[in-house]
C-alpha positions, 0 to 999 in steps of 0.5 A: 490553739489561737482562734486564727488557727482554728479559722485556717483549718475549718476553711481548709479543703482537708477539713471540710471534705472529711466533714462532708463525709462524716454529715453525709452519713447522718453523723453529727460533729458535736465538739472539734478541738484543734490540737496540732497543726502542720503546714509546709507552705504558707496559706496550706494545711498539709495535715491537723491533727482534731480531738472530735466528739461525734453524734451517730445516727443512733444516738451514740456518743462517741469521742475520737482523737483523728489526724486528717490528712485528705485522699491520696493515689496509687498507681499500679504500672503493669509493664509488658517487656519483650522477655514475655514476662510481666513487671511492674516500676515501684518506688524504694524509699525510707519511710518516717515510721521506723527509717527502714527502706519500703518499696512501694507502687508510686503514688501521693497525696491530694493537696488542692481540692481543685486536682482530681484523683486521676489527674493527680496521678498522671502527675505523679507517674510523671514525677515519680517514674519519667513517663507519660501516661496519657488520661485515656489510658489511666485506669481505675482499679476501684470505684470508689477509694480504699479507707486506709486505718478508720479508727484514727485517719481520714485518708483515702486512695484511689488505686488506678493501673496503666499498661505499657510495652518496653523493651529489656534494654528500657526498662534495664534504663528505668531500674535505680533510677533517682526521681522525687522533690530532694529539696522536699526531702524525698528521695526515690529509687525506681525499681523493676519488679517481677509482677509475682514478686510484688507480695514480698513487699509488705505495704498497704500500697503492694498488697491492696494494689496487686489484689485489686489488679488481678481482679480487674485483669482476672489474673494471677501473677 
């Protein structure tokens, strides 16, 4: 890994928030080893994979290989129709893991360090879904970000909901509706969801973001 390289990811807001993280706890970061970097757009790290040597406050030595990747959000859309029943809109895409189809609550990752989680998904809701959602109506359905997979990634998500009314005819409108950058290559199908059927999909996005929604709402779909 070329020196220059190495430079362009310890300035990077990727790195430096996940070493602020790791110091904040009294680790230390004793060796970093740069082993792959991706980047999709001049000037910006998009992910970079890191073999690290890590002191912990108790004295413990402990080598760990990590792809970085920043925070990320999820937003959980409740949507309130005149039928009386409670939907949601979430996203059908294939994913990179295995090609299979997976339906998941629209969300994305952090790419600048300048664009808050909140702010985010707003942006987000916009692009992925068509609608509007104004700040004050955003909400948060945690405190703090939910770590995803701690052995070996650094991401975090901030799941937040927002609550709207549409009528049948509406959200029928909303329902295999094509959305997602296609130059990028996502491509995104937005689906009408029952509420009580989230759980059949099985994705961190569904099941983290259902449970943590009854709980802010006290409810049970």
């Amino acid at each position: 890994m070329s020196r220059k390289l190495e430079e362009f990811v310890f300035q990077s807001p990727i790195f430096q928030l996940w070493k602020k993280d790791v110091e904040s706890t009294g680790t230390q970061i004793s060796k970093i080893d740069v082993l792959s970097v991706i980047s999709r757009s001049p000037g910006k790290l998009f992910s970079v994979f890191i073999d690290t040597e890590m002191i912990t406050p108790e004295g413990e030595r402990v080598p760990r290989c990590m792809l970085l990747r920043g925070k990320s959000v999820v937003i959980v859309p409740v949507v309130h129709c005149d039928d009386g029943e409670t939907y949601t809109l979430m996203i059908k895409q294939r994913r990179p893991v295995d090609g299979s189809y997976v339906t998941e609550f629209p969300g994305g990752m952090c790419d600048s360090e300048d664009e808050s989680p909140a702010s985010l998904a707003i942006r987000e809701i916009q692009e992925e879904l068509g609608l509007s959602v104004k700040a004050e109506d955003l909400k948060p359905l945690q405190n703090e970000p939910i770590k995803v997979c701690t052995g070996m990634l650094d991401e975090q998500i901030y799941f937040f909901y927002f609550e709207t009314n549409i009528s049948q005819k509406e959200l029928a409108n909303f329902d295999g509706s094509l959305t997602g950058h296609h130059h990028d290559g996502e491509f995104l199908v937005v689906q009408v969801v029952k509420m009580s059927e989230v759980t059949e999909n099985l994705n961190c996005s569904a099941l983290v973001g259902i449970k943590l929604l009854e709980k802010v709402l006290n409810r049970n779909f």
